[in-house]
DSSP file (Angstrom, degrees, kcal/mol; ACC not computed):
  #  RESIDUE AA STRUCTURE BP1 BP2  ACC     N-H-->O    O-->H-N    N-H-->O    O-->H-N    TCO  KAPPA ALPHA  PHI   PSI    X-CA   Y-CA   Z-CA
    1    1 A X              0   0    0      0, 0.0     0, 0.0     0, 0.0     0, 0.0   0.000 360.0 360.0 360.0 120.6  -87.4  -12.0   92.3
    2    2 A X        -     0   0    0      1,-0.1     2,-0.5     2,-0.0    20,-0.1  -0.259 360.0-109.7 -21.5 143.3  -83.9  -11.1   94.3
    3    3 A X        -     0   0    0      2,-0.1    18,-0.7    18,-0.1     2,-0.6  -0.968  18.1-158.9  -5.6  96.2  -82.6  -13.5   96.8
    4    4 A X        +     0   0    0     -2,-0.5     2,-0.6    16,-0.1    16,-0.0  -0.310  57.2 118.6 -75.7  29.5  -83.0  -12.0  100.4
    5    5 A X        -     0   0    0     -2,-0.6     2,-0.3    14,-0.0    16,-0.2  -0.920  59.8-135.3-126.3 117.8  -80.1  -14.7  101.7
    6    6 A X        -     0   0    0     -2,-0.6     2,-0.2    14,-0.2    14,-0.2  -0.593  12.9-148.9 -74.5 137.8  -76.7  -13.1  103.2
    7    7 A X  E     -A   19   0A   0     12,-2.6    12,-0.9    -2,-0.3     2,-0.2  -0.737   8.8-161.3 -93.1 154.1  -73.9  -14.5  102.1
    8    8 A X  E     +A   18   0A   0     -2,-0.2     2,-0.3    10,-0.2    10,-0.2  -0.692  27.0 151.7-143.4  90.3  -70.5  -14.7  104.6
    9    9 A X  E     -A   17   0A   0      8,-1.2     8,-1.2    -2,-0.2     2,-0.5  -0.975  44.4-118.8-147.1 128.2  -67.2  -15.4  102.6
   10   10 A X  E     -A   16   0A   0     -2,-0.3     6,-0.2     6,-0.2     5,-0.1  -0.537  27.7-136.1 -88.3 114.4  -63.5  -14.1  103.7
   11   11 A X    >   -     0   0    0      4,-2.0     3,-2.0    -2,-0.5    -1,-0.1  -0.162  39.3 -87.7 -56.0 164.7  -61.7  -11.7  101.0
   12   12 A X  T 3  S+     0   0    0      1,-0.3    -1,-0.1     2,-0.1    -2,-0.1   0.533 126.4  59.2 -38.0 -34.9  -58.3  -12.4  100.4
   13   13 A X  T 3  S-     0   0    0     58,-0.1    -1,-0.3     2,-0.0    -2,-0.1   0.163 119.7-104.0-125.7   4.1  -56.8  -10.5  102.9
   14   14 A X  S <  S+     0   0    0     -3,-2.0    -2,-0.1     1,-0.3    58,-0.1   0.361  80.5 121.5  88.6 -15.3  -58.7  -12.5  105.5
   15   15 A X        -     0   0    0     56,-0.2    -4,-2.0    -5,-0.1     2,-0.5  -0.271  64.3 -95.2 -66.6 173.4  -61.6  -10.0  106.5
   16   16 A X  E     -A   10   0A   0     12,-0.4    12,-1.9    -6,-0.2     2,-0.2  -0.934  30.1-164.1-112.8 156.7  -65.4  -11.0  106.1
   17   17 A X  E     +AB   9  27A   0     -8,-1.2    -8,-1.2    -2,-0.5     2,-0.5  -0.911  11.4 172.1-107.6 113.7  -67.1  -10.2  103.7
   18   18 A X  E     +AB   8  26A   0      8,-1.5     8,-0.8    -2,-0.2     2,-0.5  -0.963   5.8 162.3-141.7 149.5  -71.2  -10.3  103.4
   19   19 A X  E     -A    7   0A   0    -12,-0.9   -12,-2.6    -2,-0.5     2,-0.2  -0.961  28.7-140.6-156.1 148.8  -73.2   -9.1  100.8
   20   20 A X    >   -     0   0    0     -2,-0.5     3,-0.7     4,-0.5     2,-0.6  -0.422  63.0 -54.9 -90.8-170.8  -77.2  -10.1  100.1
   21   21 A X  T 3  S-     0   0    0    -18,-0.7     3,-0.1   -16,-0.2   -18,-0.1  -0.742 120.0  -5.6 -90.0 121.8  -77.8  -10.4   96.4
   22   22 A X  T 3  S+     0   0    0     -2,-0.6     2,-0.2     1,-0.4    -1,-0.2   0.681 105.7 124.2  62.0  46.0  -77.1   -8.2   93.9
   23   23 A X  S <  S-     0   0    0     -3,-0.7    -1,-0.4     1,-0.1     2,-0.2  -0.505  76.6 -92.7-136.1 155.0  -76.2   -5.7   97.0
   24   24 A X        -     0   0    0     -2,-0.2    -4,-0.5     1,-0.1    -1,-0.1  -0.502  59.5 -88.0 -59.2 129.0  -72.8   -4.0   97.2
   25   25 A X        -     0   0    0     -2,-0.2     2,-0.3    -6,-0.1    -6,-0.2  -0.237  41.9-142.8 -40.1 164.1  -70.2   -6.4   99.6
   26   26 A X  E     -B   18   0A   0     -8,-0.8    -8,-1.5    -3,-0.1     2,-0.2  -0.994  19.3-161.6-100.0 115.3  -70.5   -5.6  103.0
   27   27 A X  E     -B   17   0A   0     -2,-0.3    22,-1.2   -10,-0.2     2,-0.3  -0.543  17.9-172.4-110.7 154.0  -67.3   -5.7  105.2
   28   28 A X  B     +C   48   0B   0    -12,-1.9   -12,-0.4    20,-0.2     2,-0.4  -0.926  19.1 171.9-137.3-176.0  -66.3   -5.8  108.8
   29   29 A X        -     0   0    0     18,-1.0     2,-0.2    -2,-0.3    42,-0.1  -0.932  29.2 -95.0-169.0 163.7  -62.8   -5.4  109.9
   30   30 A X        -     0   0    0     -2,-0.4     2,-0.4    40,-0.1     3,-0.1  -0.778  20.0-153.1 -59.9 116.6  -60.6   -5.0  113.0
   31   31 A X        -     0   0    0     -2,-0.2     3,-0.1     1,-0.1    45,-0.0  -0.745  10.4-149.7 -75.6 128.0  -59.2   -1.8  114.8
   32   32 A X  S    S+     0   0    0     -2,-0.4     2,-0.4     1,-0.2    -1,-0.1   0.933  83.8  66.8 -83.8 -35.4  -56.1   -2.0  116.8
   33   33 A X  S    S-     0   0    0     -3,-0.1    12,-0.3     3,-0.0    -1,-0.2  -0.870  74.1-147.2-131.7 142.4  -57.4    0.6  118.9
   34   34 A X        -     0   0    0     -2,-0.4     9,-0.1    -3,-0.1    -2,-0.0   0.091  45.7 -64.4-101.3 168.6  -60.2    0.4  121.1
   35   35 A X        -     0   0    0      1,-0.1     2,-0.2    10,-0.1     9,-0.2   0.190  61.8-174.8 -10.0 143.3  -63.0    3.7  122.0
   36   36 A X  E     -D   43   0C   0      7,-2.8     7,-0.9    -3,-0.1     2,-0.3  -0.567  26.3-141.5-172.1 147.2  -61.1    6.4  123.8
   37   37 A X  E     -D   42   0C   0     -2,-0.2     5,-0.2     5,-0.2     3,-0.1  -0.380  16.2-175.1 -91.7 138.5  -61.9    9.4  125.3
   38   38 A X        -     0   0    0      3,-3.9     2,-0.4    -2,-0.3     3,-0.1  -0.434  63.1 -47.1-113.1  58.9  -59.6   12.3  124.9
   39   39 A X  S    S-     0   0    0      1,-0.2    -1,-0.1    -2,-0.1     0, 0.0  -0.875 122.8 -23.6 105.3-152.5  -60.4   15.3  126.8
   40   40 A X  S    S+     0   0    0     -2,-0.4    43,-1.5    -3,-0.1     2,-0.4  -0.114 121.0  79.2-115.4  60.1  -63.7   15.8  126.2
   41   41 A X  E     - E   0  82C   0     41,-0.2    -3,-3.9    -3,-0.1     2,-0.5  -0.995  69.1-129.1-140.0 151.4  -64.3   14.1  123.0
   42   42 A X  E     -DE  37  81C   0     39,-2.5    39,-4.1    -2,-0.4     2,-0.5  -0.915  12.0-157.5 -91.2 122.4  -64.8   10.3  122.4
   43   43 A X  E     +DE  36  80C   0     -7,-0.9    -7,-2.8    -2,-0.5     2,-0.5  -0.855  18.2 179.9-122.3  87.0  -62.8    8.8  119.8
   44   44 A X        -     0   0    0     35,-0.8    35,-0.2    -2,-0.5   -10,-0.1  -0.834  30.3-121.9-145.2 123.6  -64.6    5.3  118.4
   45   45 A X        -     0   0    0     -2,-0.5     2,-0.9   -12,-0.3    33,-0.2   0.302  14.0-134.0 -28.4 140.3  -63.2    3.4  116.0
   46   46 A X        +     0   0    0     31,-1.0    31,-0.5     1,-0.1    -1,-0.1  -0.867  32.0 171.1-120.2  92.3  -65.6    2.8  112.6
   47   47 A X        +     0   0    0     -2,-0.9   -18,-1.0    29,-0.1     2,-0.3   0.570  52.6  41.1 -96.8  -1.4  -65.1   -1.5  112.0
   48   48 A X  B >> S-C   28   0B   0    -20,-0.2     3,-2.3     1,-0.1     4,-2.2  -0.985  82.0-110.0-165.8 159.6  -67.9   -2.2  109.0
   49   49 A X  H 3> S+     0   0    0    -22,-1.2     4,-2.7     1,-0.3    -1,-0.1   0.707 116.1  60.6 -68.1 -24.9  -69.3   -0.9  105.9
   50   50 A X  H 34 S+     0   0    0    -23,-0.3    -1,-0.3     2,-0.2     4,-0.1   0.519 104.3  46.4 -45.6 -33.8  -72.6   -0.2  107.9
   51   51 A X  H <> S+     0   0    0     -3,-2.3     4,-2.8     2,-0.2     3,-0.5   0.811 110.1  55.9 -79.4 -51.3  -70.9    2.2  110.4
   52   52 A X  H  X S+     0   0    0     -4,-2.2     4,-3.5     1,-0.2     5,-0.3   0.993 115.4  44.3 -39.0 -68.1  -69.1    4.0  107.2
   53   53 A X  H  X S+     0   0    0     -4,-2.7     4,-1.3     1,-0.2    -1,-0.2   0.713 109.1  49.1 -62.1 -12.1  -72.5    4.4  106.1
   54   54 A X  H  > S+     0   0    0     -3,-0.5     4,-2.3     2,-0.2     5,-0.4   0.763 113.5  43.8 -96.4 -42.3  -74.1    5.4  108.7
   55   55 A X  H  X S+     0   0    0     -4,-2.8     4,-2.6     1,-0.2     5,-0.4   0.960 110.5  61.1 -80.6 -26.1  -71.8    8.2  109.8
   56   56 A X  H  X>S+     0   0    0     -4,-3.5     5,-1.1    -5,-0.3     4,-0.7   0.923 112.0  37.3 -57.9 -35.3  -71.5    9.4  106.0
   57   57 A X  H  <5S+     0   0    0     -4,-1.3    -1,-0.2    -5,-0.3    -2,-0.2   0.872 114.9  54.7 -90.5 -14.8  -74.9   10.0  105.9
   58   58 A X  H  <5S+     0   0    0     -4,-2.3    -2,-0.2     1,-0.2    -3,-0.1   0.929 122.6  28.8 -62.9 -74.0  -74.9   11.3  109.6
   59   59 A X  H  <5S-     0   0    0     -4,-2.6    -1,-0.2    -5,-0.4    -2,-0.1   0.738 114.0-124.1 -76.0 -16.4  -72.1   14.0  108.8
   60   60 A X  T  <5 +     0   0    0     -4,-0.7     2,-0.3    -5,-0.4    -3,-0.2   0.915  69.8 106.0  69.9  32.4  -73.3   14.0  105.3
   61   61 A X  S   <S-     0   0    0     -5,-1.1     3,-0.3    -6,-0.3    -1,-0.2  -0.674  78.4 -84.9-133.2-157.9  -70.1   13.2  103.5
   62   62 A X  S >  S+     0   0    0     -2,-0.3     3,-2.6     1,-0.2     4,-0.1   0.266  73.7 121.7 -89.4  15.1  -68.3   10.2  101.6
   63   63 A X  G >   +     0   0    0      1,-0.3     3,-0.8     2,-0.2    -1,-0.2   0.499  64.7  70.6 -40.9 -34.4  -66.8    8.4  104.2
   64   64 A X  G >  S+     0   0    0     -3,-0.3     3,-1.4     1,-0.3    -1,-0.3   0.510  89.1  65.2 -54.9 -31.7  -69.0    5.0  103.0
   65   65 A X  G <  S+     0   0    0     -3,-2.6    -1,-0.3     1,-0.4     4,-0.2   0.503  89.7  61.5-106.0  12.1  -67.0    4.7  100.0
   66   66 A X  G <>  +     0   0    0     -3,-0.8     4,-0.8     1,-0.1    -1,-0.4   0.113  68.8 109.2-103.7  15.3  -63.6    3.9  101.9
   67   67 A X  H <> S+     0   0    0     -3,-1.4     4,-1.2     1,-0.2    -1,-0.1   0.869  77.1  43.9 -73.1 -23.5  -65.1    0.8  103.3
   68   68 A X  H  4 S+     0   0    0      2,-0.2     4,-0.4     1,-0.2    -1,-0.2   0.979 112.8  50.2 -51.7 -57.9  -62.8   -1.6  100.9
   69   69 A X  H  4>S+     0   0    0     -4,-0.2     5,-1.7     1,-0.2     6,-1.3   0.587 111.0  49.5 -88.8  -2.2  -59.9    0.1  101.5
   70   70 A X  H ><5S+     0   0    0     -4,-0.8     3,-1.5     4,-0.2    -1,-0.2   0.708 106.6  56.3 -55.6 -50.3  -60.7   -0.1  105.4
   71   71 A X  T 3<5S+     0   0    0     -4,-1.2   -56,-0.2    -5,-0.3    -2,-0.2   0.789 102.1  54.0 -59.5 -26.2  -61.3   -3.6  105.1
   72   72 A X  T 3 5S-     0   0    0     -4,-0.4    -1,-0.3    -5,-0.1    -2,-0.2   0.353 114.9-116.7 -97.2  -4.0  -57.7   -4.0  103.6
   73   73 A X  T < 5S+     0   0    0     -3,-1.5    -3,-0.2     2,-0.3    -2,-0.1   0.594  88.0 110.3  72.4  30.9  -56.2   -2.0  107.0
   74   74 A X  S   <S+     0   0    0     -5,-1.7     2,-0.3     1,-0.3    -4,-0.2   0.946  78.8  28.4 -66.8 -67.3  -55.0    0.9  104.8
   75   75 A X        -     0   0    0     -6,-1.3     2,-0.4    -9,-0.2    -2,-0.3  -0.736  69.3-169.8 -86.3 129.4  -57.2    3.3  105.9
   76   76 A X        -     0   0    0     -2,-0.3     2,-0.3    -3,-0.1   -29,-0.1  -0.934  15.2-156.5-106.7 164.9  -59.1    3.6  109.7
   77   77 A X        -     0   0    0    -31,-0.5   -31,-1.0    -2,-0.4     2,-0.4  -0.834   3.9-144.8-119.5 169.3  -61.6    5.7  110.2
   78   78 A X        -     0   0    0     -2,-0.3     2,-0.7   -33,-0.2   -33,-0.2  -0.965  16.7-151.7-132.3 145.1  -63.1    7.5  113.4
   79   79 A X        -     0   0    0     -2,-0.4   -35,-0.8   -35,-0.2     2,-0.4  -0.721  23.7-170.5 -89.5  61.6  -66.1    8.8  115.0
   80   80 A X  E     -E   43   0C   0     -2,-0.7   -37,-0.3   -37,-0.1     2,-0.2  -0.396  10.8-169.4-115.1 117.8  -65.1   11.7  117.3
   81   81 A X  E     -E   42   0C   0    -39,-4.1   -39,-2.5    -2,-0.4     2,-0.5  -0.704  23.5-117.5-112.7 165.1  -67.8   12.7  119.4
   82   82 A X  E      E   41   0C   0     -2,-0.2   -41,-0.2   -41,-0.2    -1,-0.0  -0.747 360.0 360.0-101.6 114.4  -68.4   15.7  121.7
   83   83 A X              0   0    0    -43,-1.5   -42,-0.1    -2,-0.5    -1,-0.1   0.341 360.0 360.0 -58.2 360.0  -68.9   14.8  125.5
């Protein structure tokens, strides 16, 4: 039987890392810049592989699978919602 225990271990690059067992890592990362509303849409920042996922299935695209290369501060990604 699987082993239901999170793990919490910092990737190379200094993010964390957390992954159950035999579960895809899970990541959280840092934004340099914080919500902001523009006009009238809100603009908020997407920090962990959970959020990725959440708005990928949400919008219905692949957005989930950049979470690595988020985690490595190549890519941010954004939420941009309607007010």
């Amino acid at each position: 039987m699987p082993d239901d225990k999170t793990t919490s271990t910092m990737s190379p690059s200094g993010r964390e890392k957390t992954s159950k067992a035999s579960k895809k890592p899970r990541y959280r990362w840092i934004c340099a810049l914080p919500a902001q509303q523009i006009g009238n849409f809100l603009f908020l920042p997407l920090t962990s592989t959970k959020e990725l996922a959440s708005e990928g299935r949400s919008m219905r695209n692949c957005v989930a699978q950049y979470d690595e290369i988020c985690a490595i501060g190549v890519y941010q990604v954004f939420s941009v919602r309607d007010l």
